[in-house]
N, C-alpha and C positions, 0 to 999 in steps of 0.2 A: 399732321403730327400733333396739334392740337388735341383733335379727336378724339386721337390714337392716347395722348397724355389723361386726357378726363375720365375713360372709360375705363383705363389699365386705373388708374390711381383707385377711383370709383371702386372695382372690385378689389383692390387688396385691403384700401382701407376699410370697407365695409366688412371682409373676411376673417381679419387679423384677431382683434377682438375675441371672436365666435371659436375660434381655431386656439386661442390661447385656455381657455376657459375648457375649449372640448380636451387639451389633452391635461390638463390638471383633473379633469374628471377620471379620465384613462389612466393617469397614471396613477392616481390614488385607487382603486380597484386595484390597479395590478401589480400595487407595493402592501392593501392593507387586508383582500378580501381574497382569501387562498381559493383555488379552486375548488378541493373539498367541499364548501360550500355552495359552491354552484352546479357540481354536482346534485349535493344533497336534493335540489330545490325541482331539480331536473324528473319528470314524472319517465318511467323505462316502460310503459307503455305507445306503443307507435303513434297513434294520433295524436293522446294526448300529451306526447311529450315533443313532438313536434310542435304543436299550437305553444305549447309552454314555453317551448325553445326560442321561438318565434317573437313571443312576448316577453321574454326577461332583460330586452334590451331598456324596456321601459323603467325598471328600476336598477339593471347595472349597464347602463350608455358608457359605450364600449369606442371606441376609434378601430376600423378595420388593421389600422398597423400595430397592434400590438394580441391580435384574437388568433391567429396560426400558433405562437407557442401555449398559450392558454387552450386552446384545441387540444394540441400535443397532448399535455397535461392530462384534461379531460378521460382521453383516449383510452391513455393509457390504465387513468384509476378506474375503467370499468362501463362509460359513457355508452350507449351505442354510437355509430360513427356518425350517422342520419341525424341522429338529435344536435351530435356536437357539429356537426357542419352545419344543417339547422341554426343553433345559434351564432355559428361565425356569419354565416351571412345577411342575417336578419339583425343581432345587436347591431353593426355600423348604422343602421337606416333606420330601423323601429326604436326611435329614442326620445326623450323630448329638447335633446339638443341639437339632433338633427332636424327635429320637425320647427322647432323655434326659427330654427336659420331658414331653413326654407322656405317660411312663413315671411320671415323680413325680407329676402330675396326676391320672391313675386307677392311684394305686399297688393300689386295691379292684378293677380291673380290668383288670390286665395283659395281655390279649390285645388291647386296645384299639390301641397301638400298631402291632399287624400288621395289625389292620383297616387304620388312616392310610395304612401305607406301602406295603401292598401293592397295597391300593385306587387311589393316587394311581399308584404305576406302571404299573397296567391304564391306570386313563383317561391320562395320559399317552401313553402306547402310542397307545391308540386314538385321540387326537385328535392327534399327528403323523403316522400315516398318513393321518387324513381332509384335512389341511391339504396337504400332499403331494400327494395325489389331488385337490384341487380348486384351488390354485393354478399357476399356470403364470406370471402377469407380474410384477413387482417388486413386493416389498410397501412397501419406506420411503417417505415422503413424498422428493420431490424436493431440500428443504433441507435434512432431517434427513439424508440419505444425502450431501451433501456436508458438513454439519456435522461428522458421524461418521467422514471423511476427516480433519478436522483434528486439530490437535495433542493435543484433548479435555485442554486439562489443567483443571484442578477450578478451581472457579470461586473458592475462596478463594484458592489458589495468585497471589502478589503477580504482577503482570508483567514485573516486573525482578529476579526472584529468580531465586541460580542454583540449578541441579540440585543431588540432595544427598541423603543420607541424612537431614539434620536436616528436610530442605524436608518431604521426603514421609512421614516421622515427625510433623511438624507439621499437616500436610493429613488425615494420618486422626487423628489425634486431633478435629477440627475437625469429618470426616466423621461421624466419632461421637457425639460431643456433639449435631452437628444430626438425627441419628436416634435417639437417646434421646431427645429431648426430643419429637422430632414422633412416632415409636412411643408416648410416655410417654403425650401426652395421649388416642390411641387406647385404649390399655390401662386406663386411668383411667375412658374411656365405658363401656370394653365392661363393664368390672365393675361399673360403677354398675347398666349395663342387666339385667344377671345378675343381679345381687342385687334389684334394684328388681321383676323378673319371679317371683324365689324367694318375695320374702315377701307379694305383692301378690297376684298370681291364685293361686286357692285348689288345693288337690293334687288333687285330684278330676278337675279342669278339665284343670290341665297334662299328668295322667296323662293321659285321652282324648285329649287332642290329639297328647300327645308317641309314641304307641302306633301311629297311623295313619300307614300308608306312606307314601301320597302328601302330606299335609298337612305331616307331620314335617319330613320330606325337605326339601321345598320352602320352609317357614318355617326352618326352618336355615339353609338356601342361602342367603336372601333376607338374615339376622338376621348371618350373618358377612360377608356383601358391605356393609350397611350400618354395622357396626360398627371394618371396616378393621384386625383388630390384630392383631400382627407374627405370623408362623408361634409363634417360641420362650414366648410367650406366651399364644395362642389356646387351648390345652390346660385351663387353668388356669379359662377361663371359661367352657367346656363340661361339666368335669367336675363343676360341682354341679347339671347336668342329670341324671346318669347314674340319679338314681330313678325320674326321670319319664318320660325319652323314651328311645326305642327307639336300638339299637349303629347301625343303619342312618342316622335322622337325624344321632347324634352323629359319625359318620365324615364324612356328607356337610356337616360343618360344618367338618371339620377338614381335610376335603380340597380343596374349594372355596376358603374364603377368601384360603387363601396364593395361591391362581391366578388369584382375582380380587375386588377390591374397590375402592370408590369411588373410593382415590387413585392407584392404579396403571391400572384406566382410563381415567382423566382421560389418565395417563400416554400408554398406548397410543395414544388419539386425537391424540396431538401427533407421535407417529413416524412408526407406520401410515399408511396413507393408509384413509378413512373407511369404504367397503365391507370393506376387508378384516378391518380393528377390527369392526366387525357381526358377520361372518360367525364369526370367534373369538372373538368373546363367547357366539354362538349356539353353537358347533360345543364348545366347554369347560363350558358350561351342561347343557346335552343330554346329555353322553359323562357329568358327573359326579353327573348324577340316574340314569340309568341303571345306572351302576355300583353308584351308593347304593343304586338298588331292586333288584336283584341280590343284596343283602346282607339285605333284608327278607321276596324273595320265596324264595332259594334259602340261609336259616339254614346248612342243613347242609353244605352244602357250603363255607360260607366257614370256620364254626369247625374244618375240617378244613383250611385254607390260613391260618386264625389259629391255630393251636395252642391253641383251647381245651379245654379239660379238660371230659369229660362228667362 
């Protein structure tokens, strides 16, 4: 119980911080920096607005809980769908709040970080050109693409409030609050889960398991999808794996979950219309076990595109 006390403490306190900081960032973007702008910046050529896409997390660091309506938006003002999925899934991870935290989390492992991010802009890449290549008719549901026409203002915002610096000062503060708190309790599970897996199955176990490519991989994948918690914070809960399983499973944990998990699915299936939510569930699953096995089966070459030290 001990253990179990220092390890769970250990990851909240060191997360809380990181996670308070990330959604003050998220929420001011998404109270002060309209879409239309990120539009703007967006290139509607296919590569290179994918790579752009890719990249604009670096100067708008985004939290994956609040990038589906922002998507919507996008969509709807003219985006193609590839680019703006592109960005939903690449700002959670390509940031430097996420790279910071990740960075403090295996501070015993600093190439970790260029695993994350370089790993996530491959599959990124490759899963806006497959989505590109296999979409051709609308993807929003038919209400959401006229909802995302309206005035979209935030649902706390009064109805008879005027416009205002204090207004939209007051709406992200509110925005914020209600994602720390709903981030908070995520972050709260995912370390209970982490630590309750640390000090319960024995190192023997976890090592065999966490060593094998295909098993690792794929119980990561599954362990961050069900666990939900926020990009700036997920770091924190993988790295007291770091003795037991393989840089491959831990990447594919830290790159998957910011792209997809239980609450931002729920999410997609309300915007999306339902075949196409499948088919990128499938098509972002596939691309980021892939990439993860890629990192298991071909070591040498990654530590040569992570900067590791032989």
């Amino acid at each position: 119980m001990q253990d179990f006390n220092t390890i769970f403490l250990s990851i909240v306190i060191e997360a809380l911080p990181l996670v308070l900081l990330g959604v003050f960032v998220s929420s001011f973007i998404h109270s002060f920096v309209p879409p239309e702008w990120i539009q703007r910046a967006l290139p509607k050529q296919r590569l290179t607005g994918i790579v752009a896409a890719c990249l604009l997390g670096l100067f708008i660091p985004l939290c994956e809980c609040g990038m589906v309506p922002i998507i919507r938006r996008l969509i709807s003002k003219g985006v193609p769908p590839y680019i703006a999925i592109a960005f939903m899934l690449s700002a959670p991870i390509i940031n430097p709040l996420v790279a910071w935290s990740t960075y403090l989390a295996f501070s015993g492992f600093p190439p970790m970080v260029f695993y994350r991010l370089t790993g996530a802009f491959i599959a990124v890449v490759i899963i806006g050109f497959l989505v590109s290549a296999t979409q051709r008719r609308p993807v929003l549901c038919a209400s959401e693409a006229a909802a995302a026409n309206c005035c979209g203002h935030h649902a706390h915002k009064a109805p008879n409030s005027t416009p205002g610096f204090m207004n939209t000062l007051r709406e992200m503060l509110y925005h914020a609050c209600d994602d720390f708190f709903a981030m908070g309790r995520f972050l709260l599970l995912g370390s209970f889960l982490a630590a309750l897996i640390q000090v319960t199955i024995p190192r023997l176990t976890l090592l065999s398991f966490g060593q094998d490519s295909v098993y690792s991989i794929g119980g990561m994948m599954l362990f961050a999808f069900l666990i939900s918690v926020c990009s700036q914070a997920d770091a924190f809960i993988a790295a007291p794996f770091l003795e037991h399983f393989s840089t491959a499973s831990l990447a594919a944990f830290l790159i998957f979950g910011p792209m997809l998990d239980i609450k931002n699915t729920l999410m997609l299936f309300t915007i999306f219309k339902p075949l196409f939510t499948l088919k990128l569930i499938l098509i972002i699953t596939a691309t980021v076990f892939a990439v993860s096995l890629s990192m298991a089966y071909f070591p040498q070459l990654w530590e040569v595109i992570c900067f590791v030290p032989a």
